[in-house]
C-alpha positions in Angstrom: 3.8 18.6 -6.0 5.9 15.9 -5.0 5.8 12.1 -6.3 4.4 9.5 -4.9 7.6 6.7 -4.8 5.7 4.2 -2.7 2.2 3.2 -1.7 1.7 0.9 1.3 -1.8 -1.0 0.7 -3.8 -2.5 3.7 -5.9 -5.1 1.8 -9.7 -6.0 3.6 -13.1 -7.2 2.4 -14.7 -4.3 1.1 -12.5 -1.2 2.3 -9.0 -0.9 1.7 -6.0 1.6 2.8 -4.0 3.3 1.0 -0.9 5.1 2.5 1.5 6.9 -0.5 5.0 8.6 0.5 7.6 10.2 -1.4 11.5 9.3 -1.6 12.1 10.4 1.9 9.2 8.8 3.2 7.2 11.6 4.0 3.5 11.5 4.3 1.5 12.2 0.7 -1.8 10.7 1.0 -3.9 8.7 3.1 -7.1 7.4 1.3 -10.0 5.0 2.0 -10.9 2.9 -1.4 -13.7 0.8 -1.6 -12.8 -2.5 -3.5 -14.3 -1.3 -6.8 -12.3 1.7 -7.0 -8.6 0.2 -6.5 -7.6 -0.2 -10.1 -9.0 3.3 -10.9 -7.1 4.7 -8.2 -4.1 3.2 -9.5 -4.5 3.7 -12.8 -3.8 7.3 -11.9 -0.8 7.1 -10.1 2.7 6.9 -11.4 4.3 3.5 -11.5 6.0 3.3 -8.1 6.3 0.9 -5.4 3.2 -0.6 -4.1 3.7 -3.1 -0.9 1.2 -5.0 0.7 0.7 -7.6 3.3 0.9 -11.0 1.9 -2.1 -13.4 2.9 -4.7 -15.0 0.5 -6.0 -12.5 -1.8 -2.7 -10.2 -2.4 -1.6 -11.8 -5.0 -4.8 -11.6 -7.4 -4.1 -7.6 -6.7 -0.5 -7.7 -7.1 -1.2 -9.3 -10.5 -3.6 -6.7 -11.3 -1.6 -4.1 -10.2 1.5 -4.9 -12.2 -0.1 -4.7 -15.1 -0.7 -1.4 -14.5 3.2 -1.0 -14.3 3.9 -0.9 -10.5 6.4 -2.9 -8.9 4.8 -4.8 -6.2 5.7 -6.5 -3.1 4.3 -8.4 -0.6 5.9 -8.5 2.8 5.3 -11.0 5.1 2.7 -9.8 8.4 5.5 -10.7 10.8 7.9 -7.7 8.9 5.3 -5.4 9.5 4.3 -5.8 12.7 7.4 -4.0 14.0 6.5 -0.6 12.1 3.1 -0.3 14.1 3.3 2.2 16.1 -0.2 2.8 17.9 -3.4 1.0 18.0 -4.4 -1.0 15.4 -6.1 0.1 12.3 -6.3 0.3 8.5 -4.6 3.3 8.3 -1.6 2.7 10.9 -1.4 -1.1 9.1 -1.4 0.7 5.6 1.3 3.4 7.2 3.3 0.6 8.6 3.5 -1.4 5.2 4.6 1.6 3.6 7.5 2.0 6.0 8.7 -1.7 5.9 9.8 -1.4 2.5 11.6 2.4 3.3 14.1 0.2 5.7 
């Protein structure tokens, strides 16, 4: 199985998006989290890249999420917005934060 070398995160209220690709960005994973099961979900993942949107509450999970051992990033909405290919959703923003960081 191939590894996971970054995971774009579409951060939300209650449901969040995770989009994971390897090395040559190819699609690993797409997967719905609810809020309380982030840090468990990432708890099991390699340390790898994690990228997410940066508004308000990003940086309470980037904190969290370092500690875990990921390197984290948050991109600015107006870097993203680019990658979005269709209509918008959690999925395509998560997809499309993955992708920012890949350029």
């Amino acid at each position: 199985m191939e590894e996971v070398s970054t995971i774009g995160l579409d951060i939300a209220k209650s449901v969040f998006q995770a989009h994971g690709a390897d090395v040559e960005g190819r699609q690993l994973f797409s997967r719905r989290l609810t809020r309380s099961k982030v840090i468990e979900f990432f708890a099991a993942q390699p340390p790898c890249l994690v990228a997410m949107e940066a508004c308000g509450s990003a940086h309470h999970w980037a904190r969290g999420l370092g500690h875990l051992g990921h390197e984290v990033r948050l991109i600015p909405p107006a870097y993203v917005k680019p990658f979005v290919k269709r209509q918008k959703n959690d999925a395509i923003d998560a997809e499309a934060i993955c992708e920012s960081t890949m350029e």
